[in-house]
matplotlib code that plots the C-alpha trace (Angstrom):
import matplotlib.pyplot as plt

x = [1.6, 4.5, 3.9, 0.2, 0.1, 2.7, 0.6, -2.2, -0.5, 0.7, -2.3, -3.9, -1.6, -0.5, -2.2, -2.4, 0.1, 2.4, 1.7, 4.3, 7.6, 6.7, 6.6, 10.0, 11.2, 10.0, 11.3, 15.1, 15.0, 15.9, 18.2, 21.2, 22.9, 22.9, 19.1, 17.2, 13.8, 12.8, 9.2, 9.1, 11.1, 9.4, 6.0, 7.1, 8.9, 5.2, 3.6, 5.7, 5.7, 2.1, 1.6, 4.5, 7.6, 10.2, 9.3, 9.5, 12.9, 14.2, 13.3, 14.5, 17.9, 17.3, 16.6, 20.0, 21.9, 20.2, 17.1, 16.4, 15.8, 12.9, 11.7, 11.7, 9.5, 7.0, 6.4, 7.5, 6.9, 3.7, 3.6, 2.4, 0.5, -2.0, -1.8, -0.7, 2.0, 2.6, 2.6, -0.7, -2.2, -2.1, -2.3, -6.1, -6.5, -5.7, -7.6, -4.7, -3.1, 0.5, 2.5, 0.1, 1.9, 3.9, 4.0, 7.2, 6.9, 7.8, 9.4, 7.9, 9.9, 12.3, 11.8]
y = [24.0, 26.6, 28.3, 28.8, 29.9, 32.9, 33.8, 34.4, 36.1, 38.3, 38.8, 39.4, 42.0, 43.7, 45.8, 43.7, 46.5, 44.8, 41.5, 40.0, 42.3, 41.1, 37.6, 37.9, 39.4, 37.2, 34.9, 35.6, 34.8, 31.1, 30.9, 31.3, 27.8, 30.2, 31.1, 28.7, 27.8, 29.6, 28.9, 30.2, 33.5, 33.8, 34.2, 35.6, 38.6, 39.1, 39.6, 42.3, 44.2, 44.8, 45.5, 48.1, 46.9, 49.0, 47.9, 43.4, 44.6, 46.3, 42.8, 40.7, 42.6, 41.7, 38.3, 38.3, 39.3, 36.9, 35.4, 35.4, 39.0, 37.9, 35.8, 37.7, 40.4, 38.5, 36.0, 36.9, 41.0, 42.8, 45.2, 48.5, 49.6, 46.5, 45.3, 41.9, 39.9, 40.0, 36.4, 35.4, 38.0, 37.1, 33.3, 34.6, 36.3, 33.4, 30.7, 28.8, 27.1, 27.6, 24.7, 24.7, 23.5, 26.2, 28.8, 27.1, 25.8, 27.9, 26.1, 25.9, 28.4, 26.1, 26.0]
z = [-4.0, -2.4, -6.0, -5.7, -2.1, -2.8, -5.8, -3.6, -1.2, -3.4, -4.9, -1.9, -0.7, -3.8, -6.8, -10.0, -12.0, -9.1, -8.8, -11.4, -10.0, -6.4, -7.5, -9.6, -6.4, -3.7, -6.3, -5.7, -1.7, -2.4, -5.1, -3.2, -1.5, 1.9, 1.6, 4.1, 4.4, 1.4, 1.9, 4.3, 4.4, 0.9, 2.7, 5.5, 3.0, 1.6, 4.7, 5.8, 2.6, 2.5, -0.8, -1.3, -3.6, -1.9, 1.4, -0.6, -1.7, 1.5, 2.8, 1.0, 1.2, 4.8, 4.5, 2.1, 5.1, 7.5, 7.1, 10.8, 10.9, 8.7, 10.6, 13.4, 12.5, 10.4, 12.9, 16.6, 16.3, 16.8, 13.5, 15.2, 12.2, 11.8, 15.6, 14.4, 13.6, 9.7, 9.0, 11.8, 9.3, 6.1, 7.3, 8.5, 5.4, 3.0, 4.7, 5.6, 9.0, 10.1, 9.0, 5.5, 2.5, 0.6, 3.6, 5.5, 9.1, 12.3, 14.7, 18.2, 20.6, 23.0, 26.9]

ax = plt.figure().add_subplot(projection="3d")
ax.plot(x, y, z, "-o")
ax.set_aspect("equal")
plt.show()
Protein backbone atom coordinates (compact mmCIF):
# COMPACT_ATOMS: atom_id res chain seq x y z
CA UNK A 1 0.00 0.00 0.00
CA UNK A 2 2.81 2.88 1.26
CA UNK A 3 4.12 2.03 -2.51
CA UNK A 4 1.03 2.77 -4.32
CA UNK A 5 -0.05 5.85 -2.45
CA UNK A 6 3.51 7.71 -3.17
CA UNK A 7 3.06 6.61 -6.71
CA UNK A 8 -0.01 8.63 -6.91
CA UNK A 9 1.26 11.35 -5.28
CA UNK A 10 3.84 11.65 -7.39
CA UNK A 11 1.90 11.28 -10.19
CA UNK A 12 -0.34 13.67 -9.07
CA UNK A 13 2.12 16.37 -8.52
CA UNK A 14 4.77 15.66 -10.99
CA UNK A 15 5.07 15.63 -15.09
CA UNK A 16 5.32 12.03 -16.26
CA UNK A 17 9.12 12.82 -17.89
CA UNK A 18 9.59 13.15 -13.89
CA UNK A 19 7.74 10.73 -12.29
CA UNK A 20 10.40 7.92 -12.05
CA UNK A 21 13.51 10.39 -10.62
CA UNK A 22 11.02 11.73 -7.97
CA UNK A 23 10.18 8.25 -6.92
CA UNK A 24 13.98 7.02 -6.87
CA UNK A 25 14.43 10.12 -4.89
CA UNK A 26 11.58 10.17 -2.41
CA UNK A 27 12.91 6.61 -2.41
CA UNK A 28 16.20 7.36 -0.43
CA UNK A 29 14.43 9.21 2.66
CA UNK A 30 14.26 5.82 4.53
CA UNK A 31 17.06 3.88 3.91
CA UNK A 32 19.21 5.21 6.46
CA UNK A 33 18.86 3.38 10.38
CA UNK A 34 18.49 7.41 11.46
CA UNK A 35 15.51 8.13 8.93
CA UNK A 36 12.22 7.87 10.94
CA UNK A 37 8.78 7.51 9.95
CA UNK A 38 9.58 7.10 6.45
CA UNK A 39 6.07 7.08 5.33
CA UNK A 40 5.56 9.60 6.39
CA UNK A 41 8.41 12.14 5.76
CA UNK A 42 8.35 10.32 2.25
CA UNK A 43 4.79 11.87 1.61
CA UNK A 44 5.24 14.65 3.46
CA UNK A 45 8.71 15.38 1.01
CA UNK A 46 6.20 15.09 -2.02
CA UNK A 47 3.86 17.47 -0.91
CA UNK A 48 6.20 20.19 -0.52
CA UNK A 49 7.98 19.73 -3.81
CA UNK A 50 5.08 20.32 -5.84
CA UNK A 51 6.04 18.88 -8.78
CA UNK A 52 9.63 20.47 -9.04
CA UNK A 53 12.83 17.98 -8.51
CA UNK A 54 15.10 20.51 -7.15
CA UNK A 55 12.82 21.67 -4.67
CA UNK A 56 12.19 16.97 -3.66
CA UNK A 57 15.94 17.07 -3.37
CA UNK A 58 16.51 20.23 -1.34
CA UNK A 59 14.07 18.33 0.92
CA UNK A 60 15.03 15.52 1.28
CA UNK A 61 18.52 16.96 2.08
CA UNK A 62 16.46 18.50 4.77
CA UNK A 63 14.75 15.67 6.04
CA UNK A 64 18.60 14.01 5.99
CA UNK A 65 19.46 16.54 8.54
CA UNK A 66 16.37 16.28 10.63
CA UNK A 67 13.23 14.99 9.58
CA UNK A 68 11.31 17.29 11.78
CA UNK A 69 11.97 20.27 9.74
CA UNK A 70 9.89 18.18 7.30
CA UNK A 71 7.46 17.73 9.11
CA UNK A 72 7.12 20.96 10.11
CA UNK A 73 6.46 22.68 7.08
CA UNK A 74 4.38 19.99 5.25
CA UNK A 75 2.06 19.62 8.06
CA UNK A 76 1.98 22.54 10.75
CA UNK A 77 2.98 25.59 8.10
CA UNK A 78 0.60 27.49 5.97
CA UNK A 79 2.55 27.29 2.37
CA UNK A 80 2.06 31.05 1.32
CA UNK A 81 1.82 30.14 -2.31
CA UNK A 82 -1.25 27.63 -2.25
CA UNK A 83 -2.86 29.05 1.11
CA UNK A 84 -2.61 25.45 2.57
CA UNK A 85 -0.65 23.30 4.44
CA UNK A 86 1.26 20.94 1.89
CA UNK A 87 0.40 17.70 3.23
CA UNK A 88 -3.90 18.81 4.11
CA UNK A 89 -3.42 19.38 0.24
CA UNK A 90 -2.42 16.69 -1.42
CA UNK A 91 -4.35 14.41 1.24
CA UNK A 92 -7.64 16.42 -0.47
CA UNK A 93 -6.29 15.90 -3.73
CA UNK A 94 -5.73 12.03 -3.51
CA UNK A 95 -8.88 11.12 -1.80
CA UNK A 96 -7.33 10.00 1.23
CA UNK A 97 -7.77 10.71 5.25
CA UNK A 98 -4.92 11.58 7.54
CA UNK A 99 -3.71 8.49 9.24
CA UNK A 100 -4.56 6.49 5.64
CA UNK A 101 -2.30 3.61 5.04
CA UNK A 102 1.03 4.39 3.24
CA UNK A 103 0.92 8.36 4.05
CA UNK A 104 2.41 7.99 7.81
CA UNK A 105 0.43 9.17 10.86
CA UNK A 106 0.78 12.77 12.55
CA UNK A 107 0.68 12.75 15.87
CA UNK A 108 -1.97 14.80 17.75
CA UNK A 109 -0.25 18.13 19.07
CA UNK A 110 0.17 17.72 23.17
CA UNK A 111 -1.66 20.04 25.64
Amino acid sequence: MTEDVLRRAIAHTFPPGKQQRALAVARTYGEGADEPEAERVRFDLVALARGDLVKLEEHLADAQRDYRDVLLWAEYEVDPVIGERPRARLLSALGLEEGAPGVGRVRPKLA
